[in-house]
C-alpha positions in Angstrom: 151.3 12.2 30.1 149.1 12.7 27.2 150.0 11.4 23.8 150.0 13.3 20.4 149.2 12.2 17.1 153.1 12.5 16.0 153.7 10.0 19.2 151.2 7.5 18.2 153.0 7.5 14.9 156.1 7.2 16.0 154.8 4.0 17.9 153.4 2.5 15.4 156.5 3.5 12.9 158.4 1.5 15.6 156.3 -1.8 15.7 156.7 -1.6 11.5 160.4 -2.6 12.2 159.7 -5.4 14.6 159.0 -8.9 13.6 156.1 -8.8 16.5 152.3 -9.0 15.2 150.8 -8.1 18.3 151.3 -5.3 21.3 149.5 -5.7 24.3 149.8 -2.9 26.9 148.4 -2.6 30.0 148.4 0.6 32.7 146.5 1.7 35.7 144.1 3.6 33.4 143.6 2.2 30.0 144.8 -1.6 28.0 145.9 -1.0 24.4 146.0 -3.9 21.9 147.9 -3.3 18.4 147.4 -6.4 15.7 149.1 -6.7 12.3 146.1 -6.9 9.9 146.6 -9.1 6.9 146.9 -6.1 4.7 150.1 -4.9 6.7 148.5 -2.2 8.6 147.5 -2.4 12.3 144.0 -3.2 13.9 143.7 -1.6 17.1 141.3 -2.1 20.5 141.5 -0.2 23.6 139.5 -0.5 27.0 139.6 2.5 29.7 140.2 0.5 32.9 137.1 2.7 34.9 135.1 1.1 37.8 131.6 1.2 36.4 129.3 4.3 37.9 126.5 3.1 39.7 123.2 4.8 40.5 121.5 4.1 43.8 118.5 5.9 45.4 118.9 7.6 48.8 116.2 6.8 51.3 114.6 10.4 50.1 113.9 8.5 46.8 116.7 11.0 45.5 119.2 9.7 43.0 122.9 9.0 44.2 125.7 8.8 42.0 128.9 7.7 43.0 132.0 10.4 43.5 132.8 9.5 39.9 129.8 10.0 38.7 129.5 13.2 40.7 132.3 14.3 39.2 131.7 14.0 35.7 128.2 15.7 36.0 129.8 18.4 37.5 132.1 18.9 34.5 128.6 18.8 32.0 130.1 15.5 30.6 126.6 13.4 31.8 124.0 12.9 29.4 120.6 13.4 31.6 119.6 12.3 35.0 120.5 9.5 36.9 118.5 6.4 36.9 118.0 4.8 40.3 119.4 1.2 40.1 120.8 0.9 37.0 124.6 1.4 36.0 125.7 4.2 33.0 128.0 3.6 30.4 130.3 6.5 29.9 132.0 7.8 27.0 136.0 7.1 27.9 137.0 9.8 25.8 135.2 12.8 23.6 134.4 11.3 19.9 131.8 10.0 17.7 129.4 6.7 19.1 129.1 4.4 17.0 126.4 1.5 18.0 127.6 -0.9 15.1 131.6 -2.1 14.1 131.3 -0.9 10.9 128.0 0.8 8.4 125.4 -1.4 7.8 126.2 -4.4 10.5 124.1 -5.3 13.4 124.5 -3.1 16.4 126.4 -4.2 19.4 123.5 -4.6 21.4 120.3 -3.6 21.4 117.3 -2.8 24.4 116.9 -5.9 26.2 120.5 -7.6 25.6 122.0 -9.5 28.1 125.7 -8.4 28.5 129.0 -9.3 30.7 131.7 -7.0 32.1 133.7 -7.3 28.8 130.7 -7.0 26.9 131.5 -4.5 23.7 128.5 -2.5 23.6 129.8 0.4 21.1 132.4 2.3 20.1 133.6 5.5 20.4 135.3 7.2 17.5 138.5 9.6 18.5 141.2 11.0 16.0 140.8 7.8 13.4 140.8 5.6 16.5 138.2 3.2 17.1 137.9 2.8 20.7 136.2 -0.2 22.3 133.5 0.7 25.1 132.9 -2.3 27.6 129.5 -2.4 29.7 131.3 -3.1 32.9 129.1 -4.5 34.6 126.5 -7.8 34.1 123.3 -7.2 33.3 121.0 -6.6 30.8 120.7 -3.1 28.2 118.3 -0.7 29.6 117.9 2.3 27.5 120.6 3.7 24.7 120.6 7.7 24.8 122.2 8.4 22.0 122.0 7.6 18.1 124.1 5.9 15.4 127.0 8.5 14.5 125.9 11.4 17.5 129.0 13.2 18.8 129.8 12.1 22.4 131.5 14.3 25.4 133.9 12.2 27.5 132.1 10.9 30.1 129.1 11.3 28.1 126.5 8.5 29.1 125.9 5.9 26.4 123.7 3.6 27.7 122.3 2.7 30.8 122.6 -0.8 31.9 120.3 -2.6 34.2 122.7 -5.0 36.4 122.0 -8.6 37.7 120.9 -8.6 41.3 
């Protein structure tokens, strides 16, 4: 089930009657957080619950992506060829990247970071919503492929990310 614009309204309309200040929800494919903001309105975060796609090399010295992976290059959503070894961070949903919270902060991360499985390393901007992308996986920032405002296809790659060993 997909969800409109006029549902996400609704939703929110809703929560504006509650007393609550916080709405946590969780499925098998994506976690939703709502927050009242001091100014009334809501802050949201979102995370799309994906297993990581990994890059190994076949004995050939090929590149192998995983069946999710596979599948995403197959739709045109990848962003260049596979890197053997390291893991790619994919665009959860077809928007603007955004490598800073807002203009004029510090990126997320930069070349060279360090990061954890919850690790925000961007965002991705979709219909006014500002949706959280997670590295998924521990290791350290190997390359970022795209630039500061660049439109992103879903399952676009972001970033590759070299992962502990």
């Amino acid at each position: 089930m997909d969800l409109t614009n006029q549902d996400v309204a609704d939703i929110l309309a809703a929560l504006d009657s509650l007393p609550y200040d916080e709405l946590d929800l969780q499925t098998p494919r994506f976690r939703l957080t709502l927050r009242r903001a001091p100014s009334g309105g809501w802050t949201e975060e979102s995370q799309i619950l994906a297993d990581p796609t990994a890059i190994t090399s076949a004995p050939n010295g090929a590149s192998v992506a995983s069946p999710q992976a596979q599948e995403l290059a197959g739709a045109g959503g990848g962003a260049g060829a596979g890197r053997a070894g390291l893991v790619a961070v994919a665009a959860p949903l077809p928007g603007t990247f955004y490598r800073a919270p807002r203009p004029g902060a510090a990126p997320f991360v930069e070349v060279g970071d360090p990061v954890a499985e919850d690790t925000v390393v961007a965002i991705v901007e979709t219909m006014k919503l500002m949706n959280s992308v997670h590295a998924g996986t521990r290791g350290r920032v190997a390359e970022i492929c795209l630039g500061n405002a660049e439109p992103a296809a879903q399952g676009a790659t972001l970033m590759w990310i070299a992962p502990e060993t």
